[in-house]
ZAGU-378894 format. One record per atom (N, C-alpha, C): y, z, x; residue in three letters. Coordinates in steps of 0.1 Angstrom, whole numbers, plus 5000, padded with zeros to 4 digits. Example, Ala and Ser with C-alpha at 12.3 -4.5 7.8 and 13.67 -1.06 7.14 Angstrom:
# ZAGU-378894
494350785132ALA 495550785123ALA 496750785132ALA 497850715128SER 498950715137SER 500050795129SER 
This chain:
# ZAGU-378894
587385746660UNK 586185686664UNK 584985786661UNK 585285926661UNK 584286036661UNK 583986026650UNK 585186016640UNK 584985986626UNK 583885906620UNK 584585806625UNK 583385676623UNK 582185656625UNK 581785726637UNK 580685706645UNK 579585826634UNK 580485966629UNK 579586036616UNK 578885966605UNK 580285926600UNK 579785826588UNK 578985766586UNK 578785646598UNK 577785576601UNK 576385656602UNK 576685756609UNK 575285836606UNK 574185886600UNK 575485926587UNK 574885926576UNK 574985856564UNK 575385736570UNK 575885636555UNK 574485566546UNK 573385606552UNK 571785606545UNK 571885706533UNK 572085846536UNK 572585946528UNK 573485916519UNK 574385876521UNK 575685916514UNK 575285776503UNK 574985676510UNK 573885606500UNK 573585636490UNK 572485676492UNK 571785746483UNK 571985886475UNK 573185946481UNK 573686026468UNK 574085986458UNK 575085856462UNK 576085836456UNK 575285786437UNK 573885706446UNK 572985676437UNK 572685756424UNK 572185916432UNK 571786026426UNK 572886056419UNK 574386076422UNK 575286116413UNK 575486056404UNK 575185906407UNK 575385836392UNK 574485876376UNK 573785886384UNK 572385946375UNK 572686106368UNK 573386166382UNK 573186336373UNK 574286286363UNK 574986206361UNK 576286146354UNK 575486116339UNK 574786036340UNK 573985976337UNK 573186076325UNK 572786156331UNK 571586246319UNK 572386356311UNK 574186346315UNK 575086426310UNK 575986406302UNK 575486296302UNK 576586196287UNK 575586246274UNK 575986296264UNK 575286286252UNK 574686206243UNK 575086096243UNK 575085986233UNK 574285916246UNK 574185886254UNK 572885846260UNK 571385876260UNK 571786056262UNK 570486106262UNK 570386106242UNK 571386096238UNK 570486086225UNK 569885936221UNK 570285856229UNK 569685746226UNK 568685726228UNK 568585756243UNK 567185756251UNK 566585906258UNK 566085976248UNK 565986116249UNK 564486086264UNK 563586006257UNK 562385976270UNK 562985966285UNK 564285856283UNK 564285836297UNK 565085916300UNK 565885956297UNK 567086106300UNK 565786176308UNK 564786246306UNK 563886356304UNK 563086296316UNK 562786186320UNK 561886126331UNK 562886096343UNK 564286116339UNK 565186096351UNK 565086236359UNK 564886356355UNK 565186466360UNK 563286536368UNK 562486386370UNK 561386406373UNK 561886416390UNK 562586316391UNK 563186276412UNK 564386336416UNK 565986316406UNK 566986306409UNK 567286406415UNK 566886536408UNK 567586666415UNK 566486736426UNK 565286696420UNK 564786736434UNK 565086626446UNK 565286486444UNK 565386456456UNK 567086506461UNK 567386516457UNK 569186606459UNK 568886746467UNK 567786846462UNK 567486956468UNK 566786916478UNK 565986816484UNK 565386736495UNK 566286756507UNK 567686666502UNK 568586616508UNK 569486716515UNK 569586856501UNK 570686926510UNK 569787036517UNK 568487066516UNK 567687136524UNK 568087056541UNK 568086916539UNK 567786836552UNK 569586866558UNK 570186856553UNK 571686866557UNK 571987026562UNK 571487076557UNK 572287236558UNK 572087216573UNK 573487306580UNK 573687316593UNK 573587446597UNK 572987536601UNK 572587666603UNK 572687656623UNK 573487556628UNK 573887576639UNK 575287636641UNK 575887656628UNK 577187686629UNK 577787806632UNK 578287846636UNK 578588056640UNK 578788056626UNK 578588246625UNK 578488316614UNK 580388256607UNK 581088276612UNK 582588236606UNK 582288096599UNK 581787996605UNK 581587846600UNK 580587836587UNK 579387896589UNK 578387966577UNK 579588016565UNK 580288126571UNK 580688186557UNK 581488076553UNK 582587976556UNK 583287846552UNK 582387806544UNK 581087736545UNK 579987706536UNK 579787786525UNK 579687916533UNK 579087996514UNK 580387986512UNK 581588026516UNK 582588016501UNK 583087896493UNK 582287756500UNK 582587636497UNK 581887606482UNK 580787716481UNK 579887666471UNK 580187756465UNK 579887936466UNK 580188036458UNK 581488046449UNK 582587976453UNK 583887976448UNK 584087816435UNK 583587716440UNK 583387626430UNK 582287696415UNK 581187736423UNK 580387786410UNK 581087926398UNK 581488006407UNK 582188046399UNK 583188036395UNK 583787976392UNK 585087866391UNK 584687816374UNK 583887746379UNK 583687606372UNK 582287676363UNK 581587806366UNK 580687846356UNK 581887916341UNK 582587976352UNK 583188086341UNK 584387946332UNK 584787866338UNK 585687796329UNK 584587686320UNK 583387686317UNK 582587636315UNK 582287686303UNK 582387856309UNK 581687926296UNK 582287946285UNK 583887946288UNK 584887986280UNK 585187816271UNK 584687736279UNK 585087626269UNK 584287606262UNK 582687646263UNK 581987656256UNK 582087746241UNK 582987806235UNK 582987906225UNK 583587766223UNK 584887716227UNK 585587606216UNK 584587466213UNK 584187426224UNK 583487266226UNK 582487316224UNK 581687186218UNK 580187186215UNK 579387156231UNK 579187226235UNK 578487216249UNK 576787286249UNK 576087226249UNK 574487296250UNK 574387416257UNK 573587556248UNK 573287656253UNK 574887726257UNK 576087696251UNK 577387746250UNK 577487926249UNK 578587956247UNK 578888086242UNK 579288106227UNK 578488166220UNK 579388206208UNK 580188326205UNK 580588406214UNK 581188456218UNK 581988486229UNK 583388506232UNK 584188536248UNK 584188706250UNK 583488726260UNK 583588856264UNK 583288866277UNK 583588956286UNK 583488946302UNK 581988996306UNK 581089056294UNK 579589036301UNK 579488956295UNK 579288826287UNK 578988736280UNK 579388626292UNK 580188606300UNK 580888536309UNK 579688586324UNK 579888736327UNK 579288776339UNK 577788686339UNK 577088756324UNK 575488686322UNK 575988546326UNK 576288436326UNK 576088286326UNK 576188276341UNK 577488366352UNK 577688346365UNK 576588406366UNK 575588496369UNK 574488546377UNK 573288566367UNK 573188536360UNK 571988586354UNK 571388376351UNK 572288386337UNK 571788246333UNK 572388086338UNK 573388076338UNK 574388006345UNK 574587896331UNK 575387826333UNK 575387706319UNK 575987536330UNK 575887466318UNK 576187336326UNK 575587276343UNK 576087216346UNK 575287126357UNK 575087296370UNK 575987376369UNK 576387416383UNK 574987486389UNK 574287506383UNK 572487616388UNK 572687536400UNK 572987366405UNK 572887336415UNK 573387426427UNK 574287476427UNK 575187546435UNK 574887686436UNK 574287736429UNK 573487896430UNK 572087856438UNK 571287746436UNK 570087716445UNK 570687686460UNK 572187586462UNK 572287566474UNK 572887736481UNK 573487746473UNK 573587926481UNK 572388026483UNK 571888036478UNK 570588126478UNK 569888036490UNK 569387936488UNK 568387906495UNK 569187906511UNK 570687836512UNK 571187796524UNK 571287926529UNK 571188046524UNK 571888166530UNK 570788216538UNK 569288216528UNK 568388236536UNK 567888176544UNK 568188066545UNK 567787956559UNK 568388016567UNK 569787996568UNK 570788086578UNK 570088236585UNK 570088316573UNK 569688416579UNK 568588446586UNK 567588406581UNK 566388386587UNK 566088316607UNK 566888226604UNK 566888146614UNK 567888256626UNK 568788346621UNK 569888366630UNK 569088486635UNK 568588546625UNK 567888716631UNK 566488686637UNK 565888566639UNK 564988596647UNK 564688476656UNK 566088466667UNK 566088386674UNK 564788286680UNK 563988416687UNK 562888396698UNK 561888386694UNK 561688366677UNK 560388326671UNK 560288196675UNK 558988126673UNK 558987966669UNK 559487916659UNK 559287796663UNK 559887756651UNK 559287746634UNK 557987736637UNK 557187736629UNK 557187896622UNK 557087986630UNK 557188146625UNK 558488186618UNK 559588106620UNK 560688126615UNK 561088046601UNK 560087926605UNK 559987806591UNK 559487916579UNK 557988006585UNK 556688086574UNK 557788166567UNK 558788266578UNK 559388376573UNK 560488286563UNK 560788196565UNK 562288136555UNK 561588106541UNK 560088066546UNK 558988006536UNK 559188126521UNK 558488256532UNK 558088336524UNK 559688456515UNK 560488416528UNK 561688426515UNK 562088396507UNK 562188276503UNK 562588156493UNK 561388186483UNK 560388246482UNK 559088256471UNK 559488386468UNK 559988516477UNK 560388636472UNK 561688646459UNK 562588576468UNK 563988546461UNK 563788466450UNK 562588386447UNK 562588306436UNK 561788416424UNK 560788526428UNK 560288586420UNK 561588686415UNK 562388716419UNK 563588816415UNK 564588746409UNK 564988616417UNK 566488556406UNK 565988456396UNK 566088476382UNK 565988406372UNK 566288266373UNK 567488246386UNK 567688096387UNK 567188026394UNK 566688036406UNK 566087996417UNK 564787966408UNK 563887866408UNK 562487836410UNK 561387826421UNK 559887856418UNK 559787816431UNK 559587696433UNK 559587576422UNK 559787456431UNK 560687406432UNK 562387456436UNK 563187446439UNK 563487486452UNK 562487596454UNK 562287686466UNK 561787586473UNK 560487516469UNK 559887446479UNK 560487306483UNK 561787256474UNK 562187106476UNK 562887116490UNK 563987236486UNK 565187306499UNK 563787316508UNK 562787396507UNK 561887376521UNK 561787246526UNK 561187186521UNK 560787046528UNK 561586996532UNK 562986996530UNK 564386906537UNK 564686986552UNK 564587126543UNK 564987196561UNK 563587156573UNK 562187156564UNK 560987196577UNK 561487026585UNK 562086906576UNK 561786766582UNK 563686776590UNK 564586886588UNK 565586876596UNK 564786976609UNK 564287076608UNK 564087106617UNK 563087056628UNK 562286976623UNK 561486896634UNK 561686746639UNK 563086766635UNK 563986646641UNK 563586536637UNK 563086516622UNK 562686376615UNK 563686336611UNK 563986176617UNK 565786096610UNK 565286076593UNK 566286096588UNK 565886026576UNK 565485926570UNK 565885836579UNK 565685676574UNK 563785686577UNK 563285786591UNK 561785756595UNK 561085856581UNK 561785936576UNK 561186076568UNK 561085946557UNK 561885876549UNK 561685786539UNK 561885666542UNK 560885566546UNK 560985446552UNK 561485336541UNK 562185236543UNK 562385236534UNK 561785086530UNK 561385076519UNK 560284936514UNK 560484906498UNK 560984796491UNK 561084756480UNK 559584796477UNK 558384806476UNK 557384816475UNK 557084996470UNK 557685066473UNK 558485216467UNK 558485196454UNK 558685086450UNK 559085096435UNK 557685096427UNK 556885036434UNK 555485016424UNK 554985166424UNK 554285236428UNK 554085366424UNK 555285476418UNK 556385446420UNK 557085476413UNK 557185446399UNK 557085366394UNK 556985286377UNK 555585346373UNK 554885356381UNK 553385426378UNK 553385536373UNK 554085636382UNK 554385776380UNK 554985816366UNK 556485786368UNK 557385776362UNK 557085756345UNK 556085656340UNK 555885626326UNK 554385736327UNK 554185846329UNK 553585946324UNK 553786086325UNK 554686106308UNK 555086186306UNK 554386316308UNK 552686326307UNK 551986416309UNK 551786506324UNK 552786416331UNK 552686426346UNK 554186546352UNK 554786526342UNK 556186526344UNK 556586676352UNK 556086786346UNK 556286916345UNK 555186976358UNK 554686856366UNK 553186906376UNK 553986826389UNK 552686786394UNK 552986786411UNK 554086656410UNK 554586606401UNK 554886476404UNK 556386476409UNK 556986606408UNK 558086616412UNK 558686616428UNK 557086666436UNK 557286666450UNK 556486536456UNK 556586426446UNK 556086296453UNK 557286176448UNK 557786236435UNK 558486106431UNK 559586086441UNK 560786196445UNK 561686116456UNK 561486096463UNK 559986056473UNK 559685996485UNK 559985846480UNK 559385816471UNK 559185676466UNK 560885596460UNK 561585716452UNK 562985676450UNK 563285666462UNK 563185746470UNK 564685756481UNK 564285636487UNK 562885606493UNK 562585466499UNK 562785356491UNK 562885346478UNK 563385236474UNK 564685206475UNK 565585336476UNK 566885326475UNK 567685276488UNK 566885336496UNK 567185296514UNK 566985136512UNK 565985066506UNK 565984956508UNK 566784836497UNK 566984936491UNK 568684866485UNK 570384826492UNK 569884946497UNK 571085016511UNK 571184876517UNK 570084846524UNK 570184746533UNK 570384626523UNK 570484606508UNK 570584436501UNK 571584456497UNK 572684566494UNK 573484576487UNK 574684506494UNK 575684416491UNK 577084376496UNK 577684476504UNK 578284456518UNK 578884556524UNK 580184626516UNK 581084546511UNK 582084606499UNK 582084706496UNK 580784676482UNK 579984776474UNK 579684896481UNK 578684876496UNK 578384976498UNK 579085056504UNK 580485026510UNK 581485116520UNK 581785206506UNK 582385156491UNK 582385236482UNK 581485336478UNK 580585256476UNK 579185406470UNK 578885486484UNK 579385446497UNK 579185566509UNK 580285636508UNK 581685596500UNK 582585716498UNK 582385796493UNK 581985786476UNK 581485836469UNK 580185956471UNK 579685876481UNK 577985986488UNK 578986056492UNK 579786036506UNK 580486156512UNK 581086276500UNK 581286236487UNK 582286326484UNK 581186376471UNK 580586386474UNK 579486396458UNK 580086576453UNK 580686666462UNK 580886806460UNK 582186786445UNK 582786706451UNK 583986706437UNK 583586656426UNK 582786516432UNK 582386476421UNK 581486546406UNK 580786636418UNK 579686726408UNK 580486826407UNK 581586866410UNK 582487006402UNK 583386946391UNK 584186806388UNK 584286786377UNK 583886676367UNK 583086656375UNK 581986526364UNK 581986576348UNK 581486686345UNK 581486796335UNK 582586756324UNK 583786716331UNK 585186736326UNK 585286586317UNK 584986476324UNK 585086376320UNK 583486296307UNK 582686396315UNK 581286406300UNK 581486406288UNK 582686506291UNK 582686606278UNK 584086466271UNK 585086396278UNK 585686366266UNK 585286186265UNK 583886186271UNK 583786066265UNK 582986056251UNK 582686186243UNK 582786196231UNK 583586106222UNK 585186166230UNK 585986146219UNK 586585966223UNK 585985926229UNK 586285776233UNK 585385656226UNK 584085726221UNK 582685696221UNK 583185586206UNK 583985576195UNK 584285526186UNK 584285346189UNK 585385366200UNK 585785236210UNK 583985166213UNK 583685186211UNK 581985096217UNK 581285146206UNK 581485106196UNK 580585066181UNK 580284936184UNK 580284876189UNK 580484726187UNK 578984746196UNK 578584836204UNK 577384796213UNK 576584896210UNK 575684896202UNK 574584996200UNK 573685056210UNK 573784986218UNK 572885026231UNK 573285176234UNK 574585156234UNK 575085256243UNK 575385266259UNK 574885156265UNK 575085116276UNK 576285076285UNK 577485006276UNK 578284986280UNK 579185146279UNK 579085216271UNK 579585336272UNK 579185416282UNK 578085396284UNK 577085506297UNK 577785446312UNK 577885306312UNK 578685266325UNK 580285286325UNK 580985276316UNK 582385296318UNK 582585456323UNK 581585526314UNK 581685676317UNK 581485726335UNK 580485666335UNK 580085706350UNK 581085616358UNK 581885556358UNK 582985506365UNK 584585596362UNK 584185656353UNK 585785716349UNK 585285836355UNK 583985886357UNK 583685996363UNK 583786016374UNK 583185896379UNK 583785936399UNK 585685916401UNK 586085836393UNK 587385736394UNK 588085866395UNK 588185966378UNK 588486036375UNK 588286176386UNK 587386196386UNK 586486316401UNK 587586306410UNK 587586186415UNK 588286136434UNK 589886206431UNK 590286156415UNK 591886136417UNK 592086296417UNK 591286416408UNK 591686546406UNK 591886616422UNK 590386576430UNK 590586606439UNK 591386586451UNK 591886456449UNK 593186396457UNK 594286466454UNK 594686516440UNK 595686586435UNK 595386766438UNK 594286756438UNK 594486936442UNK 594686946460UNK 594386816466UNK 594086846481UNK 595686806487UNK 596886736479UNK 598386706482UNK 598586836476UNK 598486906468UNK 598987026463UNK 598987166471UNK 597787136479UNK 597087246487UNK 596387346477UNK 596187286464UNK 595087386458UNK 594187366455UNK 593287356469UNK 591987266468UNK 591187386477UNK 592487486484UNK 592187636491UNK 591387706478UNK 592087716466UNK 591487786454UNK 589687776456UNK 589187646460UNK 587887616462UNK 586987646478UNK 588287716486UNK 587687786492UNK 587887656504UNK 588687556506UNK 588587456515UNK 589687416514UNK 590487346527UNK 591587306531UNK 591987176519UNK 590787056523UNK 590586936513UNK 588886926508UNK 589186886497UNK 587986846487UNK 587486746495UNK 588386616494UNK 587686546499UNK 587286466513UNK 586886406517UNK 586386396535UNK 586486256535UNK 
């Protein structure tokens, strides 16, 4: 029942990841984004910041220091995992911004300096969650607001020294934590209204906009449209895409895996020039594919290797 009663809680969320996953799925197919290089390039205006929104809003910094470290090694252990096997498949596979060479600083550079493939996600959720954490733990008796300034002015320090961190990446993780810490529910922080979609379509078709403020307004407008999908979508459908939200960690550790070989499948759908039916089978083999690895590493018990009992929840 305790179970259930979570889920429910956050099945708005998990919603709307599930959404967002399809999409980072989505801009990582090749033959998509070569189709539709514009709209590949205008997806990455909302998706991942509204994702850094989300996990700024979720981090739990009530947890004792033992429960925190479970977290950092939940993420630190997948990234470097999945960077260094990334890089190394990179010298064989044609993978963007690859290795042309294997060497162990050639490998080091990609885990801490530059990083390759989807995972920079996972060096922002560490960096920024650690300093939330910290911030919040050492200086109990501030306000909350003094403790928000000091997390503030970390996250802009830490973003001028680590090459990967940005500061408007700095500032998305802010806004999710300042609206968890002032006890805004999600569904009130993004209300949710079909009517989201009109300024959104506005935004969105100007490319001139892309690289400016538009990035800290567009997922107000997605996520509220998405919430109000939530509510039209078939209960079926949605108990699935809320599985899927809950598990979005595996999914984004081997999405990568199944990107890469729907190259070699890509022959099979000549018949559709769009490209579209290939872009949906893929993003279905990707979660389908995702669920089953980590169902297989978590009967095996080597789902510990990632720093966690089970992958999936």
């Amino acid at each position: 029942d305790l179970c259930m009663s979570v889920m429910k809680k956050f099945e708005e969320i998990d919603y709307v990841r599930s959404v967002l996953m399809a999409i980072v799925i989505l801009v990582h197919i090749v033959n998509f984004g070569t189709l539709y290089p514009m709209f590949k390039q205008s997806m990455f205006t909302f998706f991942m910041p509204a994702f850094l929104i989300i996990t700024g809003y979720l981090v739990n910094i009530e947890k004792s220091v033992g429960g925190f470290l479970k977290y950092f090694l939940r993420l630190v252990l997948p990234y470097v995992i999945m960077v260094t096997s990334f890089s190394v498949l990179s010298v064989f596979l044609p993978v963007r911004d690859g290795l042309t060479s294997l060497s162990l600083e050639t490998v080091c550079e990609r885990v801490f300096v530059r990083s390759i493939g989807p995972y920079w996600f996972f060096y922002d959720m560490i960096v920024c969650g650690t300093a939330y954490y910290v911030v919040f733990r050492l200086f109990p008796s501030l306000s909350k607001v003094s403790r928000l300034s000091l997390f503030a002015f970390s996250l802009y320090l830490l973003a001028f020294f680590l090459p990967l961190l940005t500061p408007a990446d700095a500032t998305l993780f802010f806004m999710g934590a300042v609206l968890r810490q002032n006890e805004v529910s999600f569904v009130k922080a993004f209300p949710a209204s079909v009517f989201s979609l009109l300024p959104f379509l506005v935004l969105i078709f100007q490319p001139e906009l892309w690289h400016k403020w538009i990035c800290l307004v567009l997922p107000f407008f997605a996520v509220s449209f998405l919430l109000w999908c939530h509510g039209k979508t078939p209960e079926r459908f949605r108990v699935v895409m809320c599985y899927f939200g809950r598990n979005t960690l595996p999914v984004y550790i081997f999405h990568p895996i199944f990107t890469m070989m729907s190259k070699f499948y890509l022959p099979l759908f000549s018949f559709d020039r769009s490209g579209i039916v290939h872009a949906v089978v893929t993003i279905v083999v990707c979660f389908a594919g995702s669920i089953m690895i980590a169902k297989t590493l978590d009967k095996s018990g080597l789902s510990r290797v990632f720093g966690v009992v089970k992958l999936l929840r």
